[in-house]
N, C-alpha and C positions, 0 to 999 in steps of 0.2 A: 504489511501490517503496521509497519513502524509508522509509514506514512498516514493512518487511519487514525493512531494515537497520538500523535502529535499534528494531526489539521486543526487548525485555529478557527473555532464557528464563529460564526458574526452575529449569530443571535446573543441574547445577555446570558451571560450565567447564571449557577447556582449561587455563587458568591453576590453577584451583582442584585441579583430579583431579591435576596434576602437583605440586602443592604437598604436596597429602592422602598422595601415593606416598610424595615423596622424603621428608617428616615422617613417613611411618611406618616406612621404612628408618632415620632418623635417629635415630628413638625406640626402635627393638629396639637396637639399635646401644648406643646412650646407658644403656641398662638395662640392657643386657647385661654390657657393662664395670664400670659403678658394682655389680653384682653382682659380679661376678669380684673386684674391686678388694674389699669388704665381707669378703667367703667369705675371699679371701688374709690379707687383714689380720688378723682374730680366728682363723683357723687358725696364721698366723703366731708371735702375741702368744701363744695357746697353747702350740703344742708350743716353743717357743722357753723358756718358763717351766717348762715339761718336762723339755727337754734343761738348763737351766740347773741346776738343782734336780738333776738327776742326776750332773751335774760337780758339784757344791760336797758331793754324797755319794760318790763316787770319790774325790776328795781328800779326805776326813775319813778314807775309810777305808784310803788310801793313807798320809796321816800315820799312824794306829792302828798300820799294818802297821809304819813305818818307826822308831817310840817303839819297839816293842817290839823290834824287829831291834837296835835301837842298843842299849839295856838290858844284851840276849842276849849283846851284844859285849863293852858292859864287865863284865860277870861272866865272860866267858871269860877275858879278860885279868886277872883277879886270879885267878881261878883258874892259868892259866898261871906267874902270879907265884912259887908257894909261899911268899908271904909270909904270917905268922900275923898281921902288923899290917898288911896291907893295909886300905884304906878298903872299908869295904861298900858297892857302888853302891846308888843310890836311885833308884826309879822316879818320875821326877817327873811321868810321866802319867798314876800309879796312882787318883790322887784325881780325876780329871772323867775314868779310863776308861768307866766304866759312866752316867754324864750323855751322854756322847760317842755310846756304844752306842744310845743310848736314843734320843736323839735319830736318829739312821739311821733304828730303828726305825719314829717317826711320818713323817720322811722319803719313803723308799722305798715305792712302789705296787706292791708284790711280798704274795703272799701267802705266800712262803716265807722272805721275809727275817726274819719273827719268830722260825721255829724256829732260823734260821743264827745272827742275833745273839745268842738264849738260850748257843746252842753254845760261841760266842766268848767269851761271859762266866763258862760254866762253867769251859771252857779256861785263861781270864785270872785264875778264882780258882784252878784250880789249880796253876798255874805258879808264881803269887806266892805260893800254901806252900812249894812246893818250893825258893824260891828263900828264904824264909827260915831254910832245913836249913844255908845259906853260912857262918854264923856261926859252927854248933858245925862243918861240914865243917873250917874252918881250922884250928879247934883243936884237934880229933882225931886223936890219934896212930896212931888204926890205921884210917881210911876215906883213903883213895886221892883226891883231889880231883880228880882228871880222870876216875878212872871213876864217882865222883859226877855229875861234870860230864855226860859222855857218856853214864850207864847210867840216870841219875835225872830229870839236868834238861833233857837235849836232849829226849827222847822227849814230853815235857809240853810244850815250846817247839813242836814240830813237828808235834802237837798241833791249838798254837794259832795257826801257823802257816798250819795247812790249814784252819782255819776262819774266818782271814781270807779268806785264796784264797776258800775257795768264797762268803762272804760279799761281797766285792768282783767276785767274776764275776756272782752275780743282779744284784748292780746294773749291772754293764755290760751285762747283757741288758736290763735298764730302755731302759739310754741306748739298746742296739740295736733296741729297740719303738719307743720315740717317735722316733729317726730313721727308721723304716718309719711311724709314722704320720704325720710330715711328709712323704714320698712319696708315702705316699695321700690325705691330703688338698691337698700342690700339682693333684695330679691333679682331684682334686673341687675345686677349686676355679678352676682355669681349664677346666674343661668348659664355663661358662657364656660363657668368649669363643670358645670355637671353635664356639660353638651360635651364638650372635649371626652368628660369621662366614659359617657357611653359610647361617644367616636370611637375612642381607643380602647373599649371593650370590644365593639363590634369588630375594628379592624384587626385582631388578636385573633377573635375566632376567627374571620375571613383570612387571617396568615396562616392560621392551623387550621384549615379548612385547605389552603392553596399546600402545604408543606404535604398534606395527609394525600391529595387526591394526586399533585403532581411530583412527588419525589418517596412516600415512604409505600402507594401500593406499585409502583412502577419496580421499587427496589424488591418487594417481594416476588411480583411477578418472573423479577428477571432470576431472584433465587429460587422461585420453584421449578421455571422451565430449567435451571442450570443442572440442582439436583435429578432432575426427570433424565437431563443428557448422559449425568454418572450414572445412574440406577439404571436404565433400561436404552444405553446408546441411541436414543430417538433424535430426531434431529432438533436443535433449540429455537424453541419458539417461542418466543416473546413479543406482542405488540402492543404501542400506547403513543398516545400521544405525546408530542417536546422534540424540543429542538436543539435543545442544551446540551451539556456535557454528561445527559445522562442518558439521551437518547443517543449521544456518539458512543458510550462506554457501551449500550446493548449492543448497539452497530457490531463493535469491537468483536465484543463476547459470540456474537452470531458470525462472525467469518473465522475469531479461533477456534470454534467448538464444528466449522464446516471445516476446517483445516484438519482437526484432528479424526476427524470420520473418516476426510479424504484418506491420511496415512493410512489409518488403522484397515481402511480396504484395498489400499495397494500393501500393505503389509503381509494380511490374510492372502491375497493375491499372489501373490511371492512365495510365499508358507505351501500353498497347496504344489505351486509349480515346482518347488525344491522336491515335494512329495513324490 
């Protein structure tokens, strides 16, 4: 018997099989996250350099808009002046306008922002002829400086005006892409924790599913046949599947519980022949 309790089975254990479980819940688990975590972060770093890069082109091309508004302004106001010696304003963002433009242009991931900035530039040179007409406008005794102003050089300002506008809106549809593409990729990128989670839901139930069928109805079995061998000396019967240490321990219990029959009828045996 001793020998029955101390043979070394080669199949895995109860120890082992719950170890091999909970490390492979532990392992999707583990993988799944450092996934998620991976996918977040370089989706992050990306459209984050996206979004970045499309502000820093709204504000260039929000400045652009705002040089030229201010300009617009101070030539209204000498024009308003009627002074023949007013100071000629200067556009002083006339020299890195078209650097500025150009720059948008390798900027921007639009494929219509090339034609939009062309537009702007055309705009831009021709507003700044029109705005070099200011000079002789002042001096001239018979052109009108205000319907210069309103007939000649609003119409070219408003122009260049609406070719910011439309130039400054592709880009905010830019910015409104890659905030929809970080939408879609938070999404793609935590799919792989809610996948792990239901992983290691499933695999929970399927461990208590494997605990329930192959170790707690075996352990009942073997305590109902054990009680049935006290109660009513029957012979113990217990069968199930395994191979492990639980199917040795029934082994066990089914050769002591034949051992002690065996006594108890060479005992009776004995008993009657003293008689």
């Amino acid at each position: 018997m001793a020998k029955i309790l101390k043979k070394e089975s080669k199949a895995l254990s109860i120890r082992t099989k719950l170890r091999l479980s909970i490390g492979l819940i532990a392992l999707v688990m583990v993988v799944a996250c450092a996934i998620t975590m991976v996918m977040y972060s370089r989706m992050s770093n990306y459209v984050s350099s996206l979004i970045a890069g499309d502000i820093e082109c709204i504000n260039i091309a929000r400045s652009l808009s705002n040089d030229c508004n201010e300009y617009h302004l101070k030539v209204l106001n000498v024009v308003g002046d009627d002074d023949i010696s007013a100071e000629i304003p200067v556009a002083d963002h006339s020299v890195t306008f078209h650097s500025r433009i150009e720059d948008l242009k390798s900027r921007v991931r639009s494929e219509r922002i090339g034609p939009l900035a062309d537009s702007v530039l055309m705009a831009w040179d021709s507003y700044m002829v029109k705005t070099r007409e200011l000079s002789n406008v002042l001096l001239s005794d018979f052109i009108d400086t205000r319907d210069w102003f309103f007939g000649s050089l609003q119409p070219e300002y408003e122009k260049l005006s609406q070719c910011l506008d439309d130039m400054s809106d592709d880009i905010f549809a830019g910015l409104r892409r890659s905030s929809a593409t970080f939408d879609r990729g938070y999404y793609r990128s935590v799919v792989p924790g809610f996948v792990a989670i239901a992983a290691g839901i499933l695999l929970l139930f399927w461990l208590l599913y494997f605990i329930i069928a192959y170790y707690v109805k075996p352990l009942n079995k073997m305590l109902k046949a054990l009680n049935e061998f006290n109660d009513s000396h029957k012979h113990y019967a217990c069968e199930f599947d395994g191979d492990d240490q639980l199917s040795e321990l029934n082994s066990a219990i089914k050769d002591l519980t034949e051992e002690n029959n065996h006594m108890r009828r060479n005992f009776i045996k004995n008993r009657h022949a003293e008689l």
